[in-house]
Wavefront OBJ file of the C-alpha trace (Angstrom):
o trace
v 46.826 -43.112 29.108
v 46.563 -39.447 29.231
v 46.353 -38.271 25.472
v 43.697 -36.153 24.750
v 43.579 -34.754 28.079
v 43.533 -30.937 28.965
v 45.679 -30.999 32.026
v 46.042 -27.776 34.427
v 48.405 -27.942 37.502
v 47.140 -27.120 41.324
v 49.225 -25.816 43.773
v 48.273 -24.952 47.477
v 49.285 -24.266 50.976
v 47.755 -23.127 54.015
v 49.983 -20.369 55.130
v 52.037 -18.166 53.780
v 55.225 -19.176 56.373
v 57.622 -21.383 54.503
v 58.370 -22.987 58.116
v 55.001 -23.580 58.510
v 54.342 -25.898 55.615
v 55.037 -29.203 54.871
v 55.645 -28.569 51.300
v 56.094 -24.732 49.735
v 54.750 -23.995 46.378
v 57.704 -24.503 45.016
v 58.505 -27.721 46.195
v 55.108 -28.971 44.509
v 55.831 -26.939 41.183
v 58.895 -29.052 41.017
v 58.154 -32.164 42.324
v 54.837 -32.289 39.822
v 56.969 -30.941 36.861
v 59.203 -34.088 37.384
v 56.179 -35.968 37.350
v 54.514 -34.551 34.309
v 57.810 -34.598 32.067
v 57.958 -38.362 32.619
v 54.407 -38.860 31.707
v 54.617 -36.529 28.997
v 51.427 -34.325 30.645
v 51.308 -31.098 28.891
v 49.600 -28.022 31.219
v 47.697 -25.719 30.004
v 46.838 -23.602 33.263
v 48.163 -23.322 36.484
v 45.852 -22.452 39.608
v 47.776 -21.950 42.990
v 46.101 -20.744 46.389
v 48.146 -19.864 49.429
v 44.906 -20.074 51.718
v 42.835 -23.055 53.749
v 41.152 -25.692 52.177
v 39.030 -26.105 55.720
v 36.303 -23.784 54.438
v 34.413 -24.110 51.529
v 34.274 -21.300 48.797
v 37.535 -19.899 50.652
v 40.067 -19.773 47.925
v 39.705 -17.629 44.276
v 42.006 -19.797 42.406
v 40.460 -23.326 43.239
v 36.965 -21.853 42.384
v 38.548 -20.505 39.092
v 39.861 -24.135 38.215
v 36.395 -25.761 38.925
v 34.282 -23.480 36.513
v 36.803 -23.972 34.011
v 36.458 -28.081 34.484
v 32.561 -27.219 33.728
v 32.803 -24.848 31.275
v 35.199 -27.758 29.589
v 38.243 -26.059 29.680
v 40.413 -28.350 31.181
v 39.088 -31.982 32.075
v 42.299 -33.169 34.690
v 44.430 -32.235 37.312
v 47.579 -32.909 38.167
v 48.389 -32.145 42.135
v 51.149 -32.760 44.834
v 48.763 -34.630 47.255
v 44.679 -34.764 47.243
v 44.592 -32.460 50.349
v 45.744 -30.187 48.953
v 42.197 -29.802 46.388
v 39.758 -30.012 49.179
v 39.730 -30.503 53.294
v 36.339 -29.909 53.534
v 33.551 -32.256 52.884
v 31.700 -29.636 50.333
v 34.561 -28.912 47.471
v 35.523 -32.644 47.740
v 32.482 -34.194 47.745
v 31.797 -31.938 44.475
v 35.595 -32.866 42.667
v 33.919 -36.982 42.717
v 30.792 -35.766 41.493
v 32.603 -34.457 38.974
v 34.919 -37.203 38.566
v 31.916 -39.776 38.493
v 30.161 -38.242 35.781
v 33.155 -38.125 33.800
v 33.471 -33.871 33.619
v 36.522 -34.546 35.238
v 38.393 -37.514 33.637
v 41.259 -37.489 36.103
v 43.288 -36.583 38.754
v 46.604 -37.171 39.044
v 49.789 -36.880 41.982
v 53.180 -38.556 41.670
v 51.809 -41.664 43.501
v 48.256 -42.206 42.771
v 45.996 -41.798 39.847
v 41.846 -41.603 40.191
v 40.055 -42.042 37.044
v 35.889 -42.018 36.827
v 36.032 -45.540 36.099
v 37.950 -46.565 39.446
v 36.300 -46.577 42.383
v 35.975 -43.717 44.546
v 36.305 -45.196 47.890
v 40.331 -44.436 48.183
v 39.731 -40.517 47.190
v 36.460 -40.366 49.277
v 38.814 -41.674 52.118
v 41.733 -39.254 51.870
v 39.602 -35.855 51.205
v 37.679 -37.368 54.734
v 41.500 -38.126 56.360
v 42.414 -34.175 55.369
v 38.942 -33.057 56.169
v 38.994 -34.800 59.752
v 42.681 -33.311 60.354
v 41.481 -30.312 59.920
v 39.076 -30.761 62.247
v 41.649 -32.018 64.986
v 43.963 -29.202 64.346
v 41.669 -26.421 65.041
v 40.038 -28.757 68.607
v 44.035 -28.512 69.460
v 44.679 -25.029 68.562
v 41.598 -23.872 70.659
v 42.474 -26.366 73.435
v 46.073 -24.607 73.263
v 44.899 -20.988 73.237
v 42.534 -21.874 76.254
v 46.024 -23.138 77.992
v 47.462 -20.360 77.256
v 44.982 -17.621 78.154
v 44.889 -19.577 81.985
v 48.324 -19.486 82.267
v 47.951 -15.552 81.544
v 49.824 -15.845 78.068
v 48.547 -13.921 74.615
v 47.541 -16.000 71.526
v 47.818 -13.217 69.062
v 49.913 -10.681 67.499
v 50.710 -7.933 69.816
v 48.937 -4.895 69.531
v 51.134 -1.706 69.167
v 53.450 -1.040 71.737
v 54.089 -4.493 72.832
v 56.079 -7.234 70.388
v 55.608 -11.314 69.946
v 58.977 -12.567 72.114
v 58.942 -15.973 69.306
v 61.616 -17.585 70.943
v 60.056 -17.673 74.462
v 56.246 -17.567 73.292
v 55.566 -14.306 75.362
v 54.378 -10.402 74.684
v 57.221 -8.157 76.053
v 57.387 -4.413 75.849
v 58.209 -2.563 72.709
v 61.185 -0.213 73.454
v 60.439 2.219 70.699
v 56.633 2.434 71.086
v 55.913 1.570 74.587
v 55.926 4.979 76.370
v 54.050 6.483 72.738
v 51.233 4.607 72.885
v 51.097 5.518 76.505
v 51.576 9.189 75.811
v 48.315 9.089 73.443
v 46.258 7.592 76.319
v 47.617 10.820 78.346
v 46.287 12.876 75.201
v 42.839 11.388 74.906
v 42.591 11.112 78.744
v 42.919 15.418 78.751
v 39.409 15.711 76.848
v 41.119 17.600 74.505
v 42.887 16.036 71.688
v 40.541 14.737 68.937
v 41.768 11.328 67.661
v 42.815 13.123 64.624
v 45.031 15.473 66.788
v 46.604 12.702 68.548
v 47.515 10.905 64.952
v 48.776 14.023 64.187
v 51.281 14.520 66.784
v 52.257 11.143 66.908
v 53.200 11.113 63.066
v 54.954 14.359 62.616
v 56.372 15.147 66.502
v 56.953 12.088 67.614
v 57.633 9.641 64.319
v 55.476 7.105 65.098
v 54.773 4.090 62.491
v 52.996 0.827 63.350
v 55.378 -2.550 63.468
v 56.836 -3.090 60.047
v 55.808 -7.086 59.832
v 55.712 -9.385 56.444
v 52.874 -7.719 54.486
v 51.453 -5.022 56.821
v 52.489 -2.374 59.032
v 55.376 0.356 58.540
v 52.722 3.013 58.505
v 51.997 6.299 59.542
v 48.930 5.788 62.515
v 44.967 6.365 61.753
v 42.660 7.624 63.362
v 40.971 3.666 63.021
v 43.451 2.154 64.548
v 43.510 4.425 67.258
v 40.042 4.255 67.959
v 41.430 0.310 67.846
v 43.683 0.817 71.041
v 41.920 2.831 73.008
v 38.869 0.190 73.063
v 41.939 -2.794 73.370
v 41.122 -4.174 77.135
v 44.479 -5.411 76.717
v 45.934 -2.243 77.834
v 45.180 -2.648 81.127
v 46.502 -6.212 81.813
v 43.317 -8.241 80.627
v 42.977 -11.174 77.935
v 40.038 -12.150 75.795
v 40.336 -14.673 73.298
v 36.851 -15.926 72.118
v 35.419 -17.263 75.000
v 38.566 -17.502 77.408
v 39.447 -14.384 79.244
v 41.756 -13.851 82.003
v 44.422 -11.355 83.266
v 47.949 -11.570 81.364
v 51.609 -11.483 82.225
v 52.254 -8.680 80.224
v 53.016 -5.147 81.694
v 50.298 -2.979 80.890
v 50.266 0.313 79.829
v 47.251 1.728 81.768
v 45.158 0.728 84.685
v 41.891 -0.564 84.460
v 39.917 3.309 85.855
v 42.125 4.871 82.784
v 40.768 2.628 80.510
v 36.741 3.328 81.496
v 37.485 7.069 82.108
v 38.476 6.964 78.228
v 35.522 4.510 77.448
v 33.259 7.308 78.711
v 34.965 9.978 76.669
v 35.096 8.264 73.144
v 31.116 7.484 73.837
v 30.109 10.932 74.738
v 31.697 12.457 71.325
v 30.279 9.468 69.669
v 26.820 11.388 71.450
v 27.796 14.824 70.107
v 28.518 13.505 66.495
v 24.889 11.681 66.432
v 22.112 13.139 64.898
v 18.872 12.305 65.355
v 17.598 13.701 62.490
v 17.279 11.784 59.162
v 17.306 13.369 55.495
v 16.093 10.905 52.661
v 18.679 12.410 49.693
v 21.921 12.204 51.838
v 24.349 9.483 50.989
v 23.110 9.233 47.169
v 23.735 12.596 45.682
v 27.693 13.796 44.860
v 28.939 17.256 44.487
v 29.913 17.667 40.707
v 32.585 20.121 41.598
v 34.819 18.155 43.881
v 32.616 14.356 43.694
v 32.138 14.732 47.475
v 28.798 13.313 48.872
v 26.181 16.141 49.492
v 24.974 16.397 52.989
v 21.931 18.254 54.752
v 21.706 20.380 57.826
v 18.685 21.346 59.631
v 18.681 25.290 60.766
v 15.850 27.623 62.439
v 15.250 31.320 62.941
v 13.436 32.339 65.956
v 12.201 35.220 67.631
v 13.025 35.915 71.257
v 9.869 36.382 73.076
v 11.453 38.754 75.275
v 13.157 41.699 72.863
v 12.352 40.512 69.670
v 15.417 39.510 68.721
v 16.105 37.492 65.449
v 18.695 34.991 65.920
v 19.407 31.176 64.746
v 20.696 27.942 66.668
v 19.125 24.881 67.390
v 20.042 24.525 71.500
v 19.038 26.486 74.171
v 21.145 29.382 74.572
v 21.041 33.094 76.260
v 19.548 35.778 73.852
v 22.157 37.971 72.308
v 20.454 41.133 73.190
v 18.806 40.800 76.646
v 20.707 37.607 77.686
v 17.442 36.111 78.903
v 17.853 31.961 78.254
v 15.832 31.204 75.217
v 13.570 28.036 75.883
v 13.849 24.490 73.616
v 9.860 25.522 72.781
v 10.498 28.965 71.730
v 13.388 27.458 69.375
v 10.686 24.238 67.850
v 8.500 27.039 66.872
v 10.709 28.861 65.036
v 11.282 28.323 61.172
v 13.010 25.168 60.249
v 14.793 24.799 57.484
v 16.568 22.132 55.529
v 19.803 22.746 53.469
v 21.700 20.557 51.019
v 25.290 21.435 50.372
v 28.607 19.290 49.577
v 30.837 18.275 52.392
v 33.660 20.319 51.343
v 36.522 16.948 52.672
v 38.453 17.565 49.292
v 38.981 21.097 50.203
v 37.056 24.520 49.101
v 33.934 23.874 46.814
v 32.162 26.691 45.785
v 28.635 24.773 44.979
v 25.916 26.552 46.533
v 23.318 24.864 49.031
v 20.300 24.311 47.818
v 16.609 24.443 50.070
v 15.588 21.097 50.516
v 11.925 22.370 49.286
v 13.639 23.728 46.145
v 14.883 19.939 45.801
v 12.224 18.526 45.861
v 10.083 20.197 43.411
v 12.801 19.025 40.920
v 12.676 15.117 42.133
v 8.587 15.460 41.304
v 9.135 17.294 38.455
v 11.133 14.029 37.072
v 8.965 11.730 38.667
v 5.738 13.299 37.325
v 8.100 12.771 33.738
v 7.961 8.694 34.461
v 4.466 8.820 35.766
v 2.197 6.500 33.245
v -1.475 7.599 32.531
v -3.896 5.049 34.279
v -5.404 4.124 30.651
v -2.193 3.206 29.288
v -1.330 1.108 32.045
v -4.055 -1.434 31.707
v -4.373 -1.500 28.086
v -0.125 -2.162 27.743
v -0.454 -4.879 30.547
v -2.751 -6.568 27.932
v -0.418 -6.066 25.282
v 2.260 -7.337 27.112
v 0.884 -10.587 27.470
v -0.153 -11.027 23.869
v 3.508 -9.744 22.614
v 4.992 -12.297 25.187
v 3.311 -15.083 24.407
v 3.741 -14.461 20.663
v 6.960 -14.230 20.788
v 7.919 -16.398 23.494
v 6.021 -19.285 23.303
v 7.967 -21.384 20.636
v 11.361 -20.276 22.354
v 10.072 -22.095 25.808
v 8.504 -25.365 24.129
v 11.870 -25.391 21.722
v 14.153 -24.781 24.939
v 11.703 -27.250 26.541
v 12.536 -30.063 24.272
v 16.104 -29.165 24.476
v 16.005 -29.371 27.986
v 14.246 -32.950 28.139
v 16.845 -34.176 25.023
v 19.931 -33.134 27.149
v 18.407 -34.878 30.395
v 17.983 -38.308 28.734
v 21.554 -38.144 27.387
v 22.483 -37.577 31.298
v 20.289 -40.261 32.558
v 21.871 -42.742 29.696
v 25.181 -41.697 30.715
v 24.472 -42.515 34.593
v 22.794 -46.031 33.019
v 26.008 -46.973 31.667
v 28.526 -46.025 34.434
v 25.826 -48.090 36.650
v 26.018 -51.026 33.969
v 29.966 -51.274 34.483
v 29.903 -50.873 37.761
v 27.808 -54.257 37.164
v 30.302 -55.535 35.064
v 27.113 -55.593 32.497
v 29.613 -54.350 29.981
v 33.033 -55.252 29.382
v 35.834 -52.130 29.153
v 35.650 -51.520 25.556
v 31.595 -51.841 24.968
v 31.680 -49.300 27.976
v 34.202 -46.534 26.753
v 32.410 -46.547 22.628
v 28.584 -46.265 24.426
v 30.043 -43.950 26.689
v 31.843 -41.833 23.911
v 28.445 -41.526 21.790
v 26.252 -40.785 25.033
v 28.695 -37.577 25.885
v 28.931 -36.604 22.413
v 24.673 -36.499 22.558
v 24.666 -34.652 25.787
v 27.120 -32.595 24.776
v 25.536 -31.736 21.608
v 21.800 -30.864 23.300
v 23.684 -28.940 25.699
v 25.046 -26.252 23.693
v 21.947 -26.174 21.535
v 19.964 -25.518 25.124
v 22.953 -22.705 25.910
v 22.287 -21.198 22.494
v 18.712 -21.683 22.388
v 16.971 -17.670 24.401
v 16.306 -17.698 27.892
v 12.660 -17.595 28.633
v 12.275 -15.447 31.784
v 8.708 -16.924 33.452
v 8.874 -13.978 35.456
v 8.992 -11.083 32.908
v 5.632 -9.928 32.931
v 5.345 -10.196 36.285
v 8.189 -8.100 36.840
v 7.008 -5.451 34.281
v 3.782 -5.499 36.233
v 5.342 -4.850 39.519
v 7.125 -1.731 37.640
v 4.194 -0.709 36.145
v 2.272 -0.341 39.288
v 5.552 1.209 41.020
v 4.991 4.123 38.655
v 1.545 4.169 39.561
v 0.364 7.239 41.376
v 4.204 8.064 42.104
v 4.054 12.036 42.621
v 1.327 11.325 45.107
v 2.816 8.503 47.448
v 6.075 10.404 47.613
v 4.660 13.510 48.610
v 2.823 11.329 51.293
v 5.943 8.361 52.331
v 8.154 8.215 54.724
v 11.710 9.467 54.989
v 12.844 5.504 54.104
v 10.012 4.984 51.779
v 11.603 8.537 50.039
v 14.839 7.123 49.832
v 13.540 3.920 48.231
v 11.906 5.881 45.511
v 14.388 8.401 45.308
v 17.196 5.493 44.641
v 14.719 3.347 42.567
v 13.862 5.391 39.842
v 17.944 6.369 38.871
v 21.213 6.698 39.205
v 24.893 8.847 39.289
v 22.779 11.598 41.288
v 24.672 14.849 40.244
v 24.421 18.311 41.810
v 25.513 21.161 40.186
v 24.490 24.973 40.694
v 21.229 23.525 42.499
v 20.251 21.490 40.098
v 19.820 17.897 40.325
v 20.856 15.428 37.337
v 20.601 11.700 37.433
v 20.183 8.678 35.000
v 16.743 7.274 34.912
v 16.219 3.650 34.791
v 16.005 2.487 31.170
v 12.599 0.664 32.260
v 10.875 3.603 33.003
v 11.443 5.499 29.761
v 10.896 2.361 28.000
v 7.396 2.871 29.192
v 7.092 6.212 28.378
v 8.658 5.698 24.701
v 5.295 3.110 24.308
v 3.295 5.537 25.892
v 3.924 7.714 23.036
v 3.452 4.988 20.375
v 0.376 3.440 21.857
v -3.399 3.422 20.244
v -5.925 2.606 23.766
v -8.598 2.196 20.292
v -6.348 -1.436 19.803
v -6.927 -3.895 22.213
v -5.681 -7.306 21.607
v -8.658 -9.424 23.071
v -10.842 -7.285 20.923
v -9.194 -8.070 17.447
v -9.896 -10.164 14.665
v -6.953 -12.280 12.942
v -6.984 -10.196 10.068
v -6.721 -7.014 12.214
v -3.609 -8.544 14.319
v -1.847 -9.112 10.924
v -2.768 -5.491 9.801
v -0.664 -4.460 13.128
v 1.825 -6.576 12.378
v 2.712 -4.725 9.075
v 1.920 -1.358 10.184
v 4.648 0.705 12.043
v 3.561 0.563 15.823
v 4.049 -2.758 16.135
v 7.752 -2.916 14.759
v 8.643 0.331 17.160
v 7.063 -1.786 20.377
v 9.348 -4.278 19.896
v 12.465 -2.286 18.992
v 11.587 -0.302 22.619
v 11.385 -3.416 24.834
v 13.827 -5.379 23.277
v 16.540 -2.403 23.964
v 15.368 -3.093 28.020
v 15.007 -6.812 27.958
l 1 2 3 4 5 6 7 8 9 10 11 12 13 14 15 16 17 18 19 20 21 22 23 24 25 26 27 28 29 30 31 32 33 34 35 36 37 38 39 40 41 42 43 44 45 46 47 48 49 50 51 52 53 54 55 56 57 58 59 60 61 62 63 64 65 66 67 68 69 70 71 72 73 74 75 76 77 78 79 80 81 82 83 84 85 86 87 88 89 90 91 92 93 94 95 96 97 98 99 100 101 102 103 104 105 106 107 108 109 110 111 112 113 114 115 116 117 118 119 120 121 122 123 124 125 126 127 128 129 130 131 132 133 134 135 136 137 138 139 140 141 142 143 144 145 146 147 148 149 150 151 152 153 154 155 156 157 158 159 160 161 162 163 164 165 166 167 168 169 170 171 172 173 174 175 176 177 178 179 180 181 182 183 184 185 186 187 188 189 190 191 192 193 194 195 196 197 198 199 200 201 202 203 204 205 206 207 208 209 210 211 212 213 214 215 216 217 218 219 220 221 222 223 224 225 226 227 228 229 230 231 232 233 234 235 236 237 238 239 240 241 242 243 244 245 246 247 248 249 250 251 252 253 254 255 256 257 258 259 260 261 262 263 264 265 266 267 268 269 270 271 272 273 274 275 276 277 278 279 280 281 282 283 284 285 286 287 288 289 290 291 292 293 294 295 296 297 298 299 300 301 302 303 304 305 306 307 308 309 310 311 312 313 314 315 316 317 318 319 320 321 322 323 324 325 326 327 328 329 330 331 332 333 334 335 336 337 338 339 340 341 342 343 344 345 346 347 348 349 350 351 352 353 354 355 356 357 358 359 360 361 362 363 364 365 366 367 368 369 370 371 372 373 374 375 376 377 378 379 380 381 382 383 384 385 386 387 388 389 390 391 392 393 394 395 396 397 398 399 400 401 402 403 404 405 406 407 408 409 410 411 412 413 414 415 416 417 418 419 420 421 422 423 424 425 426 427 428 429 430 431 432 433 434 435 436 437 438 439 440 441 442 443 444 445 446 447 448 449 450 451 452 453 454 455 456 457 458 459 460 461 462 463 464 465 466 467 468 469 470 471 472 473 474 475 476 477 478 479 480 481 482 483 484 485 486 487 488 489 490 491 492 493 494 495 496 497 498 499 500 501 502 503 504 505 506 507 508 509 510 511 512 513 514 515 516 517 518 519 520 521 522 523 524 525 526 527 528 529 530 531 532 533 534 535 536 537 538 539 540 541 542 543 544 545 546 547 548 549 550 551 552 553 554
């Protein structure tokens, strides 16, 4: 019954807590291995997932074993229990579309077996029995956590300095970290310690590591998880759980005016890190020294209006000389400047800055190197579209008939599994018609895999890239600081700095259409010549070097 079948083995269960799971991988390994040795199934893969099967597109493996069924890899599946391939209407309903049309010729567990010529009613059922106790476990588990958060209990792990009491369901205090965590509220609370200070003491004066659990923790602490528990309302006594909140049981470390008092503090640094100012090269460009990013800083020189002092710095300040306060307007009509320099976070780099007019002179110098004369742009876009539908135009009506061939075979597959289901053909005239119809679909579907893609869209995209280059020194000289970036980004990539200069990889498009630039004659246009002169072109040596260019950027 199952010769001739490529069988791979699925495994799966929801969490990762051996007393939380009806059956362990292991258990199903086993139990299906007993299975498969007395039905002589050989494997040939094994796919296991240690996730939900509640939400679609959720788990790696399972998605792995269903683009191996299509690609033909495998064509069965043996498996512990049904729920265990799908709980969700989505990936089931798709395993007895695949089972229907015979991509998948079975699926088998130590009790049942579901073949595309039973009837699909008893699988339908039990994916929609796992589906809809999914469904009830998560109403109960919400119901529960609502429960719990009125009664003033916690539903999830404890944050640091508290612990999950298991045996009596509650949050007690942790007697290692307790009074830590509450000596870096005291730290942030004296407007003095950065949260990189506080990390700091905490890790090398005081010892601290987060709670060592199963897979995480057993750390030294970041300045992220910090920033975690000192915006944790928890702290201070109070619950939130999705839409339930209420106060807890648990002893907090803080009270609530703590809690805003360091609220207020985290959100005015948050002010005094925020610049208003936006550059449009930052966050693209690396140093080639050290491979940090390069930033940009704004700086002015003034004069002051009162001793003619030169001095720098973008607030208002006293003069350094006669101590009279400088005013904001005396500072905005000073010289600005713009400088781009490396962020030095790996340590001393000894790249220069560069002037952010100096930087841009290079960016137009290669943009005006991808700019396209105006006469070469209409005369290739005509060119284009004779070359394309030259040499394109027998592919599509070849991959058209492909495409029609392989859709009949489907449609006289579909007719046959409807004429059994009919009993309009007994077993046997079923399975030979059956056989020949999947050997003809199969056969017009690789020839329609092998056969070129015809991209419709081509020449519309080379237009749009055409007229992107367009006039390009120009419009960036006039955009935006977004409309900058976009260019800026568009045109390249791997954005090098190095002694001031800027290196990058231009998009292989855009020299493409330079490289034809140089080979083009504006005297040839296609509309305007003969047969005999389109053969002449043929055969000469401009046409062959076209082609070699754009099929290197297809």
């Amino acid at each position: 019954m199952f010769e001739g079948l490529k069988f791979c083995r699925y495994l799966r269960k929801s969490n990762e807590a051996k007393d939380k799971q009806a059956e362990s991988i292991e258990s199903q390994r086993e139990a299906l291995k007993t299975t498969e040795k007395q039905l002589e199934i050989h494997i040939l893969r094994e796919f296991r997932d240690e996730k939900t099967g509640h939400k679609p597109g959720y788990r790696e493996d399972f998605t792995a074993m269903v683009k191996a069924i299509e690609a033909g890899e495998i064509n069965a599946i043996s498996v512990w229990k049904a729920d265990r391939l799908a709980r969700n209407p989505v990936e089931g309903g798709f395993l007895i579309y695949l089972l229907q049309n015979g991509i998948l010729k079975c699926i088998k567990t130590p009790y049942n077996t579901y073949l595309p010529t039973d009837n699909t009613l008893p699988l339908t059922i039990e994916f929609g029995m796992a589906n809809q106790y999914s469904l009830d476990l998560s109403r109960n588990v919400k119901r529960g956590n609502k429960t719990k958060i009125e009664k003033g209990g916690h539903c999830h792990m404890a944050p640091q300095g508290y612990l999950n009491d298991k045996e009596n369901r509650v949050v007690i205090k942790d007697p290692i970290r307790f009074d830590q965590v509450r000596k870096m509220w005291d730290l942030l609370l004296t407007n003095v310690y950065s949260l990189e200070d506080i990390c700091r003491v905490a890790n090398e004066k005081w010892g601290f590591n987060t709670v060592q659990r199963k897979r995480t923790g057993g750390n030294e602490l970041t300045p992220s998880t910090l920033h975690g528990i000192f915006n944790n309302r928890f702290y201070y006594g109070y619950l939130e759980s999705g839409e339930n909140e209420n106060w807890g049981n648990h002893e907090p470390i803080i009270n609530e005016s703590e809690f805003e008092r360091a609220q207020e503090i985290l959100r005015k640094r948050c002010r005094k890190t925020k610049s208003n100012v936006e550059f449009p090269f930052t966050g693209s460009i690396r140093c080639n020294e050290c491979n940090c990013q390069i930033t940009a800083q704004e700086k002015v020189k003034y004069v002051c209006p009162d001793c003619g002092k030169h001095q720098s710095g973008k607030n208002p300040k006293p003069c350094l000389r006669c101590k009279k306060r400088i005013s904001q307007k005396v500072i905005s009509q000073g010289k600005w400047y713009t400088y781009y320099h490396c962020t030095r976070r790996k340590g001393n780099c000894k790249q220069p800055s560069v002037r952010a007019e100096a930087l841009d002179k290079q960016i137009n110098s290669i943009l005006s190197s991808i700019e396209l004369d105006a006469d070469f742009e209409e005369w290739s876009i005509k060119w284009f579209k004779f070359l394309n539908e030259e040499k394109f135009g027998k592919k599509k009506n070849q991959n058209d008939l492909f495409q029609r061939n392989y859709q009949q075979s489907e449609n006289k597959l579909k007719r046959l599994i409807e004429m059994r289901a009919e009993n309009e053909l007994t077993k046997e005239q079923f399975l030979d018609m059956k056989k020949e119809a999947q050997r003809e679909c199969n056969q017009w579907k690789e020839r329609f895999k092998e056969a070129e893609v015809v991209r419709d869209d081509w020449l519309e995209e080379v237009e749009k890239e055409i007229d992107f280059v367009h006039g390009l020194c120009k419009r960036f000289a006039e955009s935006t600081i977004k409309e900058k970036r976009y260019i800026f980004e568009k045109i390249g990539s791997n954005f090098i700095l190095k002694d001031g200069i800027l290196a990058l990889d231009i998009g292989k498009e855009y020299l493409s259409f330079k490289k034809l630039e140089l080979q083009a004659d504006l005297t040839l246009e296609p509309s305007k010549l003969s047969p005999q002169q389109v053969e002449e072109i043929r055969s000469g040596e401009s046409y062959p070097k076209w082609w070699a260019i754009l099929d290197s950027n297809q």
